[in-house]
MARLUMTOR-141962 format. One line per 8 residues: their letters; for each residue x, y, z of N, C-alpha, C, O. Coordinates in steps of 0.2 Angstrom, whole numbers, padded with zeros to 4 digits. Layout:
A) X,Y,Z,X,Y,Z,X,Y,Z,X,Y,Z | ... .
% end
This chain:
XXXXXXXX) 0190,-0140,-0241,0185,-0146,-0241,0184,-0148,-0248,0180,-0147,-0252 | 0190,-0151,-0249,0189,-0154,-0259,0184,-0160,-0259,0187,-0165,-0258 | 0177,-0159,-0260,0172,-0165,-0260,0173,-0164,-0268,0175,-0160,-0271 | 0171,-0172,-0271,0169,-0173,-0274,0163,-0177,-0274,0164,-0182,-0271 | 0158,-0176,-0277,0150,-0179,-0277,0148,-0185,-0280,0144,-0184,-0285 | 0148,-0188,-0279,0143,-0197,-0283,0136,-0194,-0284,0132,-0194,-0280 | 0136,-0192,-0289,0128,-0188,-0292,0121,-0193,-0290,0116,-0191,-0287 | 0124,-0200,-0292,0120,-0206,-0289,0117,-0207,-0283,0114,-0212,-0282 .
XXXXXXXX) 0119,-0201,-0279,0117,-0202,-0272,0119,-0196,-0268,0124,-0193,-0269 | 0113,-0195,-0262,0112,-0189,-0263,0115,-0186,-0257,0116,-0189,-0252 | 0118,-0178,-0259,0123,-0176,-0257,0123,-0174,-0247,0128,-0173,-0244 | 0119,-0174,-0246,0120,-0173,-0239,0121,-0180,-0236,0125,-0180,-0231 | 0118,-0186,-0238,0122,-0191,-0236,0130,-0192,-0237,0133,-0195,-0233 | 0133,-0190,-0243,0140,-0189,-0245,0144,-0183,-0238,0149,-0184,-0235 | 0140,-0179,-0238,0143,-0174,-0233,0143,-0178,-0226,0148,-0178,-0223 | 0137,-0181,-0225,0138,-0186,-0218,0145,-0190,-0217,0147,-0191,-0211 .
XXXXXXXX) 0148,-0193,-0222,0152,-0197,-0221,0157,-0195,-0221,0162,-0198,-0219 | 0157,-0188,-0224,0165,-0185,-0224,0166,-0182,-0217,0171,-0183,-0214 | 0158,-0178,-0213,0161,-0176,-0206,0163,-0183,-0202,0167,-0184,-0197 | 0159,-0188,-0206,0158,-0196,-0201,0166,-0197,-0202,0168,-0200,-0196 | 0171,-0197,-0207,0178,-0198,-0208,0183,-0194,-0205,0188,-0196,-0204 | 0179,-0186,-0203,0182,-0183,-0198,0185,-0185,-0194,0190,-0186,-0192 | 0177,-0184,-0190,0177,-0188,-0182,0181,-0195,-0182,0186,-0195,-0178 | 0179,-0201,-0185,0183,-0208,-0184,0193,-0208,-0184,0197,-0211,-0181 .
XXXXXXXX) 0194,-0202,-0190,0201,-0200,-0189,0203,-0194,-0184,0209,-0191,-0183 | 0197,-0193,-0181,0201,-0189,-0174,0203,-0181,-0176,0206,-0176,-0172 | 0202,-0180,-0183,0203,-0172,-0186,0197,-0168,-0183,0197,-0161,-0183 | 0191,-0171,-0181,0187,-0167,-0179,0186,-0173,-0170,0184,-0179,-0169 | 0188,-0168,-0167,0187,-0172,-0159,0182,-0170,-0156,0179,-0165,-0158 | 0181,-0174,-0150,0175,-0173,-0144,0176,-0167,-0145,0182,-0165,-0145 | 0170,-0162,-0144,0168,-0157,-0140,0168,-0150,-0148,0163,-0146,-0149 | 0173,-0152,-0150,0173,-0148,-0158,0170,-0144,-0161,0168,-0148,-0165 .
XXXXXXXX) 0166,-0139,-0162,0163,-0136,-0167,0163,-0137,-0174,0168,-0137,-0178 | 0158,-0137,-0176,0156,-0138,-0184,0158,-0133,-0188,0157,-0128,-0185 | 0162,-0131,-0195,0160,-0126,-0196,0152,-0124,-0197,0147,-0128,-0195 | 0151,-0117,-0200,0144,-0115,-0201,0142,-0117,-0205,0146,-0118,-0210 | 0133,-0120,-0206,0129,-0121,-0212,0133,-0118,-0217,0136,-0122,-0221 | 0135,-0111,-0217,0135,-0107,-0223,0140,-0108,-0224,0140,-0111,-0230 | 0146,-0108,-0221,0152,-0108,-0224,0155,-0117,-0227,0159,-0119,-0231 | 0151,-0120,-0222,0151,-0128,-0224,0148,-0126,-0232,0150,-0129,-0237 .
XXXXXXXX) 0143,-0123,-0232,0138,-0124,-0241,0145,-0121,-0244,0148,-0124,-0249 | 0148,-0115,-0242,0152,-0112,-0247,0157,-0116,-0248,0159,-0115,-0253 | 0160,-0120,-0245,0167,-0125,-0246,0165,-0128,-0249,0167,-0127,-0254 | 0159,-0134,-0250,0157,-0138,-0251,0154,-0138,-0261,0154,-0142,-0265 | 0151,-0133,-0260,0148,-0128,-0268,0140,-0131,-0266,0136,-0132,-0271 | 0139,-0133,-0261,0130,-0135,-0260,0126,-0129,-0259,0128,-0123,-0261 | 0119,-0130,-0258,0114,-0125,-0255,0114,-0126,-0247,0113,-0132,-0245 | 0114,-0122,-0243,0114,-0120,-0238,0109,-0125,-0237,0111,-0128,-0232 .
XXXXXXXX) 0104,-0127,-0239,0098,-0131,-0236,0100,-0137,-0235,0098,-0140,-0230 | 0105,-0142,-0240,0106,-0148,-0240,0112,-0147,-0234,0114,-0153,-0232 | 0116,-0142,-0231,0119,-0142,-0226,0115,-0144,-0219,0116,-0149,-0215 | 0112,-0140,-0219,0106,-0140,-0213,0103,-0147,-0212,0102,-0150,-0207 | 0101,-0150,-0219,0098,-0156,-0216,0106,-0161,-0217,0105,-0167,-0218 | 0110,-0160,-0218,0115,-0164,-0214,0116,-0165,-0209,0117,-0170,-0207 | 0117,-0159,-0205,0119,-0156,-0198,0111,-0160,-0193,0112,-0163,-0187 | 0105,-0159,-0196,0100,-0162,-0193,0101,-0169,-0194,0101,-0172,-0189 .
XXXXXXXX) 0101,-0173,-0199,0104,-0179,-0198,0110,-0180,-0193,0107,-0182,-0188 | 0112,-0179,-0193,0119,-0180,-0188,0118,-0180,-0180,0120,-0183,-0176 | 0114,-0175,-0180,0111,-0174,-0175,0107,-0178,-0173,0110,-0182,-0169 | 0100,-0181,-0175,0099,-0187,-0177,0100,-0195,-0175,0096,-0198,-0173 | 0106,-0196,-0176,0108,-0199,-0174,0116,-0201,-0169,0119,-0206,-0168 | 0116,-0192,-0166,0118,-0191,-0159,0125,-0190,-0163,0129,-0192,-0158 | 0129,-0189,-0167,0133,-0188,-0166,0137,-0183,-0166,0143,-0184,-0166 | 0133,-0178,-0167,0133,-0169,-0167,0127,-0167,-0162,0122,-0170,-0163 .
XXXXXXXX) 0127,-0162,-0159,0123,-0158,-0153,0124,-0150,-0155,0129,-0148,-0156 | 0118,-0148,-0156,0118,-0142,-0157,0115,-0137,-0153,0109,-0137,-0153 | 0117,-0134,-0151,0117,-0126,-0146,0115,-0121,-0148,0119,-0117,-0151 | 0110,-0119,-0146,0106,-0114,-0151,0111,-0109,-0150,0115,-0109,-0146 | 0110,-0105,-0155,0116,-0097,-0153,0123,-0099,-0153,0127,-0095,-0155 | 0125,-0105,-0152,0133,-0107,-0150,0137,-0109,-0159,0142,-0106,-0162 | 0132,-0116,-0161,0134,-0119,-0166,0132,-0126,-0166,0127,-0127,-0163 | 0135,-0132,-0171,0133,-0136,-0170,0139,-0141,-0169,0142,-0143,-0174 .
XXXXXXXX) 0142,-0143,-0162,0147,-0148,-0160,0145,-0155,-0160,0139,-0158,-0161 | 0152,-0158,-0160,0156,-0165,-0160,0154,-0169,-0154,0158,-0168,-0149 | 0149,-0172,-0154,0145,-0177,-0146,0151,-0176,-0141,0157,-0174,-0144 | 0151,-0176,-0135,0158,-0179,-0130,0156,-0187,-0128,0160,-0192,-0125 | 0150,-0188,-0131,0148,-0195,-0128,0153,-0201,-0132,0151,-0204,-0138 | 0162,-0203,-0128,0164,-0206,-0132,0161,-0215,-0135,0164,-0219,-0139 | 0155,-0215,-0131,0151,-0222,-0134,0150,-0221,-0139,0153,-0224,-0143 | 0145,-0216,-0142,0143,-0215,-0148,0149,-0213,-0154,0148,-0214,-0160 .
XXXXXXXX) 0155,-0211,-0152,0161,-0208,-0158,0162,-0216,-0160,0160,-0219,-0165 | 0165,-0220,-0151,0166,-0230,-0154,0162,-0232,-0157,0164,-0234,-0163 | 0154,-0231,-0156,0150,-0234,-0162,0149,-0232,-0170,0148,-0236,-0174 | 0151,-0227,-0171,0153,-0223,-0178,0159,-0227,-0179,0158,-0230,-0184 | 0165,-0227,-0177,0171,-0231,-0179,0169,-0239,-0181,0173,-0243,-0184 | 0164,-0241,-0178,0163,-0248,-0179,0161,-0248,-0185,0164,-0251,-0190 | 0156,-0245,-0184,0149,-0246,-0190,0152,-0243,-0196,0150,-0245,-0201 | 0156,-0239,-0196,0161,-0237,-0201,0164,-0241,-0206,0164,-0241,-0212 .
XXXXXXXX) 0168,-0246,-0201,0173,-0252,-0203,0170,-0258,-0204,0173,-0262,-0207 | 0164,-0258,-0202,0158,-0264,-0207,0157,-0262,-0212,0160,-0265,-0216 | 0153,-0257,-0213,0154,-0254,-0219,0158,-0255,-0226,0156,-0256,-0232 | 0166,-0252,-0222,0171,-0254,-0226,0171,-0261,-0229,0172,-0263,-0235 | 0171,-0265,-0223,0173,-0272,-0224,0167,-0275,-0227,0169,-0279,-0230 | 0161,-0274,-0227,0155,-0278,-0230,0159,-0275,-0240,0161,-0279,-0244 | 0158,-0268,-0241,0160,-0268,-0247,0167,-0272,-0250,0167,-0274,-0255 | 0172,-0273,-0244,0178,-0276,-0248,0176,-0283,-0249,0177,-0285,-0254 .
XXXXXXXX) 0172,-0288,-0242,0170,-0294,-0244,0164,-0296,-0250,0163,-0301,-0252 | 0162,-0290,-0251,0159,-0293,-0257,0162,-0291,-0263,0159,-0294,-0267 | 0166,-0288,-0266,0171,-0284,-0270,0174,-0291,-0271,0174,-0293,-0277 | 0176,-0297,-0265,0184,-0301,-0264,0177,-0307,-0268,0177,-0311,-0274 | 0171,-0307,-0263,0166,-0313,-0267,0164,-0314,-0273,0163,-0319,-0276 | 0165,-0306,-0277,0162,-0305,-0283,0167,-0306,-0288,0165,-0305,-0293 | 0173,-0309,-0285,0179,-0309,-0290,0182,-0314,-0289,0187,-0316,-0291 | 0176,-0319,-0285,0180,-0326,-0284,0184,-0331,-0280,0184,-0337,-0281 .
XXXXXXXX) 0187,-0326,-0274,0189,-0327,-0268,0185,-0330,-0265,0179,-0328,-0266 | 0187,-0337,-0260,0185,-0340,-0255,0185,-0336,-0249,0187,-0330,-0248 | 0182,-0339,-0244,0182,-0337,-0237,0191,-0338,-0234,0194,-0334,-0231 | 0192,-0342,-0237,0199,-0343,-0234,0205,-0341,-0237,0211,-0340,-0235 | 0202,-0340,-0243,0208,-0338,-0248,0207,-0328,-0245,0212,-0325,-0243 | 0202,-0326,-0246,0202,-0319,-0242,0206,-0317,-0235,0209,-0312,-0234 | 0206,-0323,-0231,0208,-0323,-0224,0216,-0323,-0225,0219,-0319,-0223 | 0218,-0327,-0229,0224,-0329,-0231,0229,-0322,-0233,0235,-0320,-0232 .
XXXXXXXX) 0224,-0319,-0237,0226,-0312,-0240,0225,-0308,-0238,0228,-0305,-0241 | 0223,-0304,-0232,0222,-0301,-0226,0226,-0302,-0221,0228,-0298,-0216 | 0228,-0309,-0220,0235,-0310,-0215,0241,-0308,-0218,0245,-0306,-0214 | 0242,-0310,-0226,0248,-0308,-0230,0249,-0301,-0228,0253,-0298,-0224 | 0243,-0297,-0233,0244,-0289,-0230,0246,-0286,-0223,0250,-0281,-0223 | 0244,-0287,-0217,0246,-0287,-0212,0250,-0288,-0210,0251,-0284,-0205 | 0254,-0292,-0211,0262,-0294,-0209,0264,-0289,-0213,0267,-0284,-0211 | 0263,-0290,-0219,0268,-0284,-0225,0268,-0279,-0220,0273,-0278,-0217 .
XXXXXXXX) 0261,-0274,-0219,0262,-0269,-0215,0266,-0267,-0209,0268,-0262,-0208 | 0266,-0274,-0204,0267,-0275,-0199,0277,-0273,-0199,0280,-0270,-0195 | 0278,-0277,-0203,0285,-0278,-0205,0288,-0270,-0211,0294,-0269,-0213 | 0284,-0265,-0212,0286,-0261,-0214,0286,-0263,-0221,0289,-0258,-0225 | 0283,-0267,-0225,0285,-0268,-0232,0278,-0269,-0234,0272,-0268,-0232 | 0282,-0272,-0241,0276,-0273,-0247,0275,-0279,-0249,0280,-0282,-0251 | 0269,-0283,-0248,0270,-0288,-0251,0269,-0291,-0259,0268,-0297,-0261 | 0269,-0285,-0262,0268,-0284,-0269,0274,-0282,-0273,0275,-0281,-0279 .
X) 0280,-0281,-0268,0285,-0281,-0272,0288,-0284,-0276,0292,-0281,-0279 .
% end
């Protein structure tokens, strides 16, 4: 788990998004086991405590369940994983459309450019070549 930390912000929320990038890529699936508090603190180089309130946020907001004795697993409720993949990619898309506004792009000139990219991809190539 090579994290690197935005000191600007605070780190259990940083941890949230990397399990949250797990789950959306399918590397941690339904039903899944967390690693442990401790062993998540030791990969990560955190305090054990800011794991715990990670795990408790996550929980939180249903996308991890924790079993006393067992550990702390990956929801199976796959509504809630689609809502993480949504809210995920608004997320994404809210920072690249202000990134695209902040630099000048139009509404259509952005669209325009997001259609280019996707055929490139589509087609296997590059449209920057």
């Amino acid at each position: 788990m090579s994290l690197h930390f935005d000191h600007n912000r605070p780190i259990y929320i940083q941890l949230m998004e990397h399990f949250y990038r797990k789950i959306c890529r399918n590397e941690l699936k339904a039903g899944d086991k967390l690693p442990s508090v401790r062993e998540t603190a030791v990969e990560a180089g955190v305090n054990p405590n800011t794991v715990s309130r990670t795990y408790m946020e996550m929980e939180r907001e249903a996308v991890v369940v924790s079993k006393r004795g067992q550990g702390t697993f990956v929801t199976e409720d796959q509504s809630v994983i689609q809502q993480l993949k949504e809210t995920t990619a608004e997320q994404q898309m809210d920072v690249f459309l202000t990134t695209m506004k902040q630099i000048g792009f139009s509404e259509k000139e952005i669209l325009d450019l997001i259609q280019k990219r996707l055929s490139a991809l589509e087609n296997g190539g590059d449209s920057n070549a």
